[in-house]
MMTF fields as JSON, N, C-alpha, C and O atoms, coordinates in Angstrom:
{
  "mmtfVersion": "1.0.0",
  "mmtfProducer": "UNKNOWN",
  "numBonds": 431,
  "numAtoms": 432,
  "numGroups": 108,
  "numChains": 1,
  "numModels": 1,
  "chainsPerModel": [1],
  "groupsPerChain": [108],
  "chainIdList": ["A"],
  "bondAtomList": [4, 2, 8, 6, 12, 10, 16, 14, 20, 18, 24, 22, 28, 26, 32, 30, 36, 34, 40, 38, 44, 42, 48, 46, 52, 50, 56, 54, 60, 58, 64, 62, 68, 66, 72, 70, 76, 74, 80, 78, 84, 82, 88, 86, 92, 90, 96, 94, 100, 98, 104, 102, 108, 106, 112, 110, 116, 114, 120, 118, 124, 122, 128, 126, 132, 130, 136, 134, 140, 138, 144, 142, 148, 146, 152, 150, 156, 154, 160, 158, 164, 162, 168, 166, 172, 170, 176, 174, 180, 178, 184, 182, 188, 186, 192, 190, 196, 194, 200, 198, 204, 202, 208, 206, 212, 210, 216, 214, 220, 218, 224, 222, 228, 226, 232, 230, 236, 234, 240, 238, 244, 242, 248, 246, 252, 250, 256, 254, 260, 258, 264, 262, 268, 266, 272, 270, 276, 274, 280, 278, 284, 282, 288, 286, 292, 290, 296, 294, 300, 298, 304, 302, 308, 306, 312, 310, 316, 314, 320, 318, 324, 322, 328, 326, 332, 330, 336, 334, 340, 338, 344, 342, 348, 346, 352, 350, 356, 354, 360, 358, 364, 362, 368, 366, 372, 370, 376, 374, 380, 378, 384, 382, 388, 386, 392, 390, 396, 394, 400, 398, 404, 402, 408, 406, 412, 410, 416, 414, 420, 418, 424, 422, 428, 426],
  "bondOrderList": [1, 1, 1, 1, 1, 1, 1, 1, 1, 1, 1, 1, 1, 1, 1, 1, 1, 1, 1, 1, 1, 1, 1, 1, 1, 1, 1, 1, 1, 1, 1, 1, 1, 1, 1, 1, 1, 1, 1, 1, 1, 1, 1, 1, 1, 1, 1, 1, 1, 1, 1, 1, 1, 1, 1, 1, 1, 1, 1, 1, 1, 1, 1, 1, 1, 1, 1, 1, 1, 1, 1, 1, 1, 1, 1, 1, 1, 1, 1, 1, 1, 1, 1, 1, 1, 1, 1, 1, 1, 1, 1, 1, 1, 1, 1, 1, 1, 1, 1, 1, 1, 1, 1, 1, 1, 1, 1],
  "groupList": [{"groupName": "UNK", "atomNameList": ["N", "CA", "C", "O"], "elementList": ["N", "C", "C", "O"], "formalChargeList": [0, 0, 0, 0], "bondAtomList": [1, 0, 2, 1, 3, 2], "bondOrderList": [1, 1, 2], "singleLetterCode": "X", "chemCompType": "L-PEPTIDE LINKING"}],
  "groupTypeList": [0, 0, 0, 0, 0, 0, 0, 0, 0, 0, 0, 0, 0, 0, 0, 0, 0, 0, 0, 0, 0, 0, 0, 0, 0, 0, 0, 0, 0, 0, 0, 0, 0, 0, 0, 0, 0, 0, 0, 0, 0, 0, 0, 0, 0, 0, 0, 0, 0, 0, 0, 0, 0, 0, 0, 0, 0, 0, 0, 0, 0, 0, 0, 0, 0, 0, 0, 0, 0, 0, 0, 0, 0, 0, 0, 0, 0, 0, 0, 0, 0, 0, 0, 0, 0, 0, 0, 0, 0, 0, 0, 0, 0, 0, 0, 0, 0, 0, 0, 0, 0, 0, 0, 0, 0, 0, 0, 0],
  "groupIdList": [1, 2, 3, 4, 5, 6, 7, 8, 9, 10, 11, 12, 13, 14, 15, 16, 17, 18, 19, 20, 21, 22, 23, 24, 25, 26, 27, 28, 29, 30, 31, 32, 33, 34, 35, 36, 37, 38, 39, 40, 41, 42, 43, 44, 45, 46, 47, 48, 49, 50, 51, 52, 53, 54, 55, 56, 57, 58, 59, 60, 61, 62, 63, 64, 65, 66, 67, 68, 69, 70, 71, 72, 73, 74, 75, 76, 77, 78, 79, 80, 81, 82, 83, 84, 85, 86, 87, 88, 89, 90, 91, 92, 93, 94, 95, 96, 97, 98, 99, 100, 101, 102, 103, 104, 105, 106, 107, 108],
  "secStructList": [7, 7, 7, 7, 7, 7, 7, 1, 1, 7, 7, 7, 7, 2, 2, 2, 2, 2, 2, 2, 2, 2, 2, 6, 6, 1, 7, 4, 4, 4, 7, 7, 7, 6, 6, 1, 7, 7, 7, 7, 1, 1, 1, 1, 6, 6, 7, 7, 7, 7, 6, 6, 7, 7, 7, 7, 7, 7, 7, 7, 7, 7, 7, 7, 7, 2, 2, 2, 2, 6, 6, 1, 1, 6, 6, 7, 1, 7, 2, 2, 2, 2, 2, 2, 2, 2, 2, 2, 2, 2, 2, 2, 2, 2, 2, 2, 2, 2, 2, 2, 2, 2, 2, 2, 2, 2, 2, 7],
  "xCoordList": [50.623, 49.478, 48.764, 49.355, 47.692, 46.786, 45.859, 45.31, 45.77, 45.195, 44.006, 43.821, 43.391, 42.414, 41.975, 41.713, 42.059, 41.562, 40.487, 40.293, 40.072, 38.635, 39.251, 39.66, 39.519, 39.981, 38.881, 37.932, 38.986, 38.212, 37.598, 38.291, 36.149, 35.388, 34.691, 33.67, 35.693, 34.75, 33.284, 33.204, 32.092, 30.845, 30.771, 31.287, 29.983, 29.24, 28.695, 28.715, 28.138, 27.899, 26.542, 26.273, 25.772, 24.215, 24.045, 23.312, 24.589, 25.003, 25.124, 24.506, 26.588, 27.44, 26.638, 26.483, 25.771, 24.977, 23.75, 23.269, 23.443, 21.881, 22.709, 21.925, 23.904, 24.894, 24.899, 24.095, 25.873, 25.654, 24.433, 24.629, 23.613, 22.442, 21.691, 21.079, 21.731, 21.436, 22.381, 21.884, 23.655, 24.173, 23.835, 23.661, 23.82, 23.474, 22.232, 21.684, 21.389, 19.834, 20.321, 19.728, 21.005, 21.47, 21.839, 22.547, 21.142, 21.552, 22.412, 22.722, 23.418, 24.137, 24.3, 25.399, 23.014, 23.039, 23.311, 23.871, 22.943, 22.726, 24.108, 24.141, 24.819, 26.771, 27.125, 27.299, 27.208, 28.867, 29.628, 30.204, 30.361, 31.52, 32.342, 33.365, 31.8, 32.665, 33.9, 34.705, 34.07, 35.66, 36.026, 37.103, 36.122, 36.746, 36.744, 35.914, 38.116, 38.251, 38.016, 38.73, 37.559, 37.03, 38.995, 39.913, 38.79, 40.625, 39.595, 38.471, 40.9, 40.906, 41.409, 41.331, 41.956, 42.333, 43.426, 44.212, 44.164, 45.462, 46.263, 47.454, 45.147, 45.7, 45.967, 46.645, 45.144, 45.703, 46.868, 47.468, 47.143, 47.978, 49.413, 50.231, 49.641, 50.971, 51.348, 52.484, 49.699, 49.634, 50.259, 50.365, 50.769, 51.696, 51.29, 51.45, 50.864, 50.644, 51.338, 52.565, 50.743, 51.587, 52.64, 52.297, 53.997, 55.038, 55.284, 56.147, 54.624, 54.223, 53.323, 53.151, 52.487, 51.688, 52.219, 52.906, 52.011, 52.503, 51.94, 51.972, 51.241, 50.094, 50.833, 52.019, 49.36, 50.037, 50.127, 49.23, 51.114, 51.289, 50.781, 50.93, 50.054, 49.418, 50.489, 51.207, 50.761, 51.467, 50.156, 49.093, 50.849, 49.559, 50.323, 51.489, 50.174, 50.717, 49.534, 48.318, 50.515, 49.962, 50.574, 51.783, 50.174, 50.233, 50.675, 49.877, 51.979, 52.261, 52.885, 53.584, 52.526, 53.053, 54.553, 54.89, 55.378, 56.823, 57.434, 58.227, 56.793, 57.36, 57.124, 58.138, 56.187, 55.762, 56.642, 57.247, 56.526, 57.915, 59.445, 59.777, 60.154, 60.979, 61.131, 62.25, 60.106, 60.253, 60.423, 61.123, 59.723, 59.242, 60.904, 61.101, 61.86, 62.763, 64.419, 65.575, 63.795, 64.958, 65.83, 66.989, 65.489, 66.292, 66.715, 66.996, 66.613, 66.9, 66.189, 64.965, 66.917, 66.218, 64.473, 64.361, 63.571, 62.615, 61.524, 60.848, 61.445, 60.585, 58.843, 57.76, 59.268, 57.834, 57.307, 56.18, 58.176, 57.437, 57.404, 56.659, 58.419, 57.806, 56.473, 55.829, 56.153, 55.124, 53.325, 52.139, 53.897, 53.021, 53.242, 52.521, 53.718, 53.489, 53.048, 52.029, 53.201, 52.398, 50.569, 49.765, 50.411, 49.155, 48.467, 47.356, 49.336, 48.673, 48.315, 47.117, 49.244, 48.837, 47.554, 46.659, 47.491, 46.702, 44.847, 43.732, 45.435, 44.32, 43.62, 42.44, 44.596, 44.001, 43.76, 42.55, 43.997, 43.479, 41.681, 40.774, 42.139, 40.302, 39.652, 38.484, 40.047, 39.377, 39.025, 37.899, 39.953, 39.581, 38.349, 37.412, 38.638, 37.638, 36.051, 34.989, 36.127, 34.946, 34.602, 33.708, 35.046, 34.86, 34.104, 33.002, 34.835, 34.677, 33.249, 32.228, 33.256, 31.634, 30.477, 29.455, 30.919, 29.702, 29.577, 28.375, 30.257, 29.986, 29.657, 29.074, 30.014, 28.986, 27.338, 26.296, 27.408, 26.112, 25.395, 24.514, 25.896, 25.273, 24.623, 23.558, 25.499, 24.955, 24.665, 24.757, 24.167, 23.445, 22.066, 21.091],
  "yCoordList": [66.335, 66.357, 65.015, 63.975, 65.028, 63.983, 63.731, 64.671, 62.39, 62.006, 61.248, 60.894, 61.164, 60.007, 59.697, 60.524, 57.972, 58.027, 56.52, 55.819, 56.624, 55.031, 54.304, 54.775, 53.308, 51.821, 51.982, 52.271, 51.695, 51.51, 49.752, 48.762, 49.877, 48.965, 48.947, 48.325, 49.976, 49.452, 50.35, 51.31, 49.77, 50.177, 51.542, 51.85, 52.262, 53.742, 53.223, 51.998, 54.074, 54.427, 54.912, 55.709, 54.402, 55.22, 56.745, 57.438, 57.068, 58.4, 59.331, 60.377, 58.494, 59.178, 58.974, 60.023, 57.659, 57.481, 58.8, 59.314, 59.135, 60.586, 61.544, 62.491, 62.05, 62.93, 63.039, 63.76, 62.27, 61.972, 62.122, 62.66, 61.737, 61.701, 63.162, 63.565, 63.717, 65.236, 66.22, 66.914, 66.068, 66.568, 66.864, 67.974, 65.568, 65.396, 65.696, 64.881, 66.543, 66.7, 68.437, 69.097, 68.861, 69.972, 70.739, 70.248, 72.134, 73.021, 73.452, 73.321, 74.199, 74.67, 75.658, 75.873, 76.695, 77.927, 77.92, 78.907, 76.674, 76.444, 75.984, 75.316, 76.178, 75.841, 77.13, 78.11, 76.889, 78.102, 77.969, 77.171, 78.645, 78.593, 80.252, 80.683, 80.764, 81.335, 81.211, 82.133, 79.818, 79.486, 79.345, 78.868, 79.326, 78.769, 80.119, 80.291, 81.061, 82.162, 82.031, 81.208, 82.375, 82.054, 82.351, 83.144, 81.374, 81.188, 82.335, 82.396, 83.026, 83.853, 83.373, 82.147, 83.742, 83.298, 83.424, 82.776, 84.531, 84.327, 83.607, 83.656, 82.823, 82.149, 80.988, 80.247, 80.435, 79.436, 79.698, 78.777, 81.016, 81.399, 80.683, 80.407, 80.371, 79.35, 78.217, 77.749, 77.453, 76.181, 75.241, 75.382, 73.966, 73.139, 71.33, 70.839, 70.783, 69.75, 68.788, 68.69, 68.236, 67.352, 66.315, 65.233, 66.684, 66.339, 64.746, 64.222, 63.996, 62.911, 62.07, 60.898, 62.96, 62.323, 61.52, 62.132, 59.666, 59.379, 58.172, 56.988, 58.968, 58.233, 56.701, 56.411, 55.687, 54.318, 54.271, 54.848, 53.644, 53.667, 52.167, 51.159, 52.429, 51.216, 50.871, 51.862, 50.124, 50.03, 49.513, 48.96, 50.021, 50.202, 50.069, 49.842, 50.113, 49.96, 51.114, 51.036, 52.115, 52.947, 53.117, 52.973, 53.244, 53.541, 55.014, 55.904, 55.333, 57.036, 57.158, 56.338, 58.222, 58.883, 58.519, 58.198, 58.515, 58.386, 59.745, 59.95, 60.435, 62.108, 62.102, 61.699, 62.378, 62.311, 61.548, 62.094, 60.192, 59.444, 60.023, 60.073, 60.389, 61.128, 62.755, 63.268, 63.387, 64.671, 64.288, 65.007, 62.979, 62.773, 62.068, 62.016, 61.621, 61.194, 61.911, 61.562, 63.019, 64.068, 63.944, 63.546, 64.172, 64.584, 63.282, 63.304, 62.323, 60.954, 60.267, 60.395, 59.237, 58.665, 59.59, 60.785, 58.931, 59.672, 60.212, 61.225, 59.607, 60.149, 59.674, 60.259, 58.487, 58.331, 59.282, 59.77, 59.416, 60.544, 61.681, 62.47, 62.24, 63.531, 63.221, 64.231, 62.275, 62.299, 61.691, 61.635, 61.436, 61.209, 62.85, 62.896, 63.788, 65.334, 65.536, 66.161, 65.334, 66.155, 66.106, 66.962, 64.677, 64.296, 64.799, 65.327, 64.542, 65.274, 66.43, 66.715, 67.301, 68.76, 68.989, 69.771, 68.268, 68.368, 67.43, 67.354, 66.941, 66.188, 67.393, 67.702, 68.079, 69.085, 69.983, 69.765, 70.92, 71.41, 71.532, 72.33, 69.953, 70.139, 69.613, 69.983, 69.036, 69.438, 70.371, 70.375, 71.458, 72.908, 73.451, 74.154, 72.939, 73.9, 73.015, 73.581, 71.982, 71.445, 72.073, 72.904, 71.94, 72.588, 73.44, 73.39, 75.04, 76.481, 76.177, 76.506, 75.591, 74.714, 74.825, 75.511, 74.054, 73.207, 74.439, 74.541, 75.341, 76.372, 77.707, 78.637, 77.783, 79.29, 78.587, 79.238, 77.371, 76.197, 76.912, 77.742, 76.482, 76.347, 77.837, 78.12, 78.683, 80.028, 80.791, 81.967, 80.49, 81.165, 80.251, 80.344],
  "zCoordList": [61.19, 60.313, 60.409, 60.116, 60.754, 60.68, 59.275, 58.701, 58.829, 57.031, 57.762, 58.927, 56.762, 57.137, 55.253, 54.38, 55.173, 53.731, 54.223, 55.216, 52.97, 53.131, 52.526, 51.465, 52.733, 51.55, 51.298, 52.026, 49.608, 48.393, 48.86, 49.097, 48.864, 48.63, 50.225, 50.515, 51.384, 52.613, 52.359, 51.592, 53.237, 53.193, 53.974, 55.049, 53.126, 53.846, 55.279, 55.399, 56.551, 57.053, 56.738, 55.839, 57.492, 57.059, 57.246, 56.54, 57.984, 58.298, 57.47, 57.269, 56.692, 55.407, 54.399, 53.774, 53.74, 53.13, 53.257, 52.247, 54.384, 54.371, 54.172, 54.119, 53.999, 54.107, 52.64, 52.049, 51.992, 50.8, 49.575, 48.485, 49.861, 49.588, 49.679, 48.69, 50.526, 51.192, 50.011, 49.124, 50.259, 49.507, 47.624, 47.122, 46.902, 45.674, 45.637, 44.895, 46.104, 46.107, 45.944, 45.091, 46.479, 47.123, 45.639, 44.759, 45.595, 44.348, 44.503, 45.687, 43.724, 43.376, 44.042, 44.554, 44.239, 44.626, 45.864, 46.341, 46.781, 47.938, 48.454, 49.488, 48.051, 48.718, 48.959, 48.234, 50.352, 50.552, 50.424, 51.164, 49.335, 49.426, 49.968, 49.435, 50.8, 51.419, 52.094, 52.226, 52.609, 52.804, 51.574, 51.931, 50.204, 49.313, 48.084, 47.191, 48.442, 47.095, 45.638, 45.065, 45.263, 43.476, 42.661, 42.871, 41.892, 41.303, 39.935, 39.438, 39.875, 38.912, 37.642, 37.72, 36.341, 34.893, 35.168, 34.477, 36.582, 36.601, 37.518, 37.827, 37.923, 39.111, 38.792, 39.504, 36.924, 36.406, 35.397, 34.842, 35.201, 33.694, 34.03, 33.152, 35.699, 35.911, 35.78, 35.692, 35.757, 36.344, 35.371, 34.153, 36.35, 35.134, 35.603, 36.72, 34.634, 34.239, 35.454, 35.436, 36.274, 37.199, 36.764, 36.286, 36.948, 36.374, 36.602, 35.898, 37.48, 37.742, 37.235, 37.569, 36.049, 35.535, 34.509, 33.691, 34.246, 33.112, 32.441, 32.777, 31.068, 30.594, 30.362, 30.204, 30.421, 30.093, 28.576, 27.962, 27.87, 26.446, 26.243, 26.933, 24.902, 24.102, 22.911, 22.78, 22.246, 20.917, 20.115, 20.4, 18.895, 17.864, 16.674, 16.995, 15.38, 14.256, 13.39, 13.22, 12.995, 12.53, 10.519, 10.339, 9.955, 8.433, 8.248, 8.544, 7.744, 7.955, 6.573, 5.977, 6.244, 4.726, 4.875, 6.015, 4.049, 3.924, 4.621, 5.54, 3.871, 4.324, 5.594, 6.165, 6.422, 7.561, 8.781, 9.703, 8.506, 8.575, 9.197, 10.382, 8.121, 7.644, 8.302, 8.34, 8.728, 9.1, 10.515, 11.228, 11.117, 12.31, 13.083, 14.297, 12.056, 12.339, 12.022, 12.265, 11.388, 11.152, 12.878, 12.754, 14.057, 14.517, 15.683, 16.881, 14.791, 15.613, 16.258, 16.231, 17.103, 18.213, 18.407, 18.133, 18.794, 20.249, 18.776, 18.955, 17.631, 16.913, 17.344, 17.363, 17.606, 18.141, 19.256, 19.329, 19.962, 21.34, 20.941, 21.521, 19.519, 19.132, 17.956, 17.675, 17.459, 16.798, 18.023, 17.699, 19.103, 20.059, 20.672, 21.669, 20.55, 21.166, 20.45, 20.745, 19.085, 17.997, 17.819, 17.452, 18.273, 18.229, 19.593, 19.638, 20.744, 22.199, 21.715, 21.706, 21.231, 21.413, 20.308, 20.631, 18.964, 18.245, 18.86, 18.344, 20.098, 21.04, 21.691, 21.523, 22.523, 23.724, 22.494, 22.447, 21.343, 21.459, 20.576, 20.34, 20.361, 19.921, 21.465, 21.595, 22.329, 23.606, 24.277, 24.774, 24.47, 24.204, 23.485, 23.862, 22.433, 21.696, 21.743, 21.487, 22.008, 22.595, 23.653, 23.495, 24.739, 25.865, 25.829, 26.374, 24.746, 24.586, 24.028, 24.632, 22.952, 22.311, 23.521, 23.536, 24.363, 25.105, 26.18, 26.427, 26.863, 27.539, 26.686, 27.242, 25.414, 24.826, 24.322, 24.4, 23.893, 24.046, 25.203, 24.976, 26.809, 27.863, 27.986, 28.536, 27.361, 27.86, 27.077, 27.429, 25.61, 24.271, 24.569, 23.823]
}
């Protein structure tokens, strides 16, 4: 298998530059994508979060109800990373629903 990648920072090519350029001018309608099958809803209903992915952590000092606290530490050790799942999932899914927002937006 042969790769080819650009180190970050070398210069375009004037070439690649009218290429480029050509391209971003270029509608939407105007791409083939005939090499490229349209992914269906079930072609994502598998898909899984790249297991390699791993966000950088900030420390922060946060103010938390006692209770909250306390529920978050019922089952030991690792409460912070279950009260950091709690907030991811309560993250994605108002990203979601932004999303769902801004595409019935685009098309009402």
């Amino acid at each position: 298998m042969v790769s080819h990648y650009r180190v970050q920072g070398s210069p375009l090519s004037e070439k690649a530059k009218k290429q480029l350029a050509a391209l971003k001018t270029m509608p939407d309608e105007a791409i083939d994508y005939s090499d490229i099958p349209p992914s269906s809803d079930d072609f994502w209903k598998n898909a899984v979060r790249n297991p390699y992915y791993k966000p950088v952590k900030q420390q922060v000092t946060v103010r938390l109800d006692s209770d909250v606290v306390a529920w978050a530490k019922r089952d030991g050790r690792g409460y912070q990373t279950r009260i950091n799942a709690a907030l991811r999932k309560i993250m994605i899914a108002e990203i979601r629903k932004q999303e769902v927002g801004a595409t019935q937006k685009k098309a009402g």
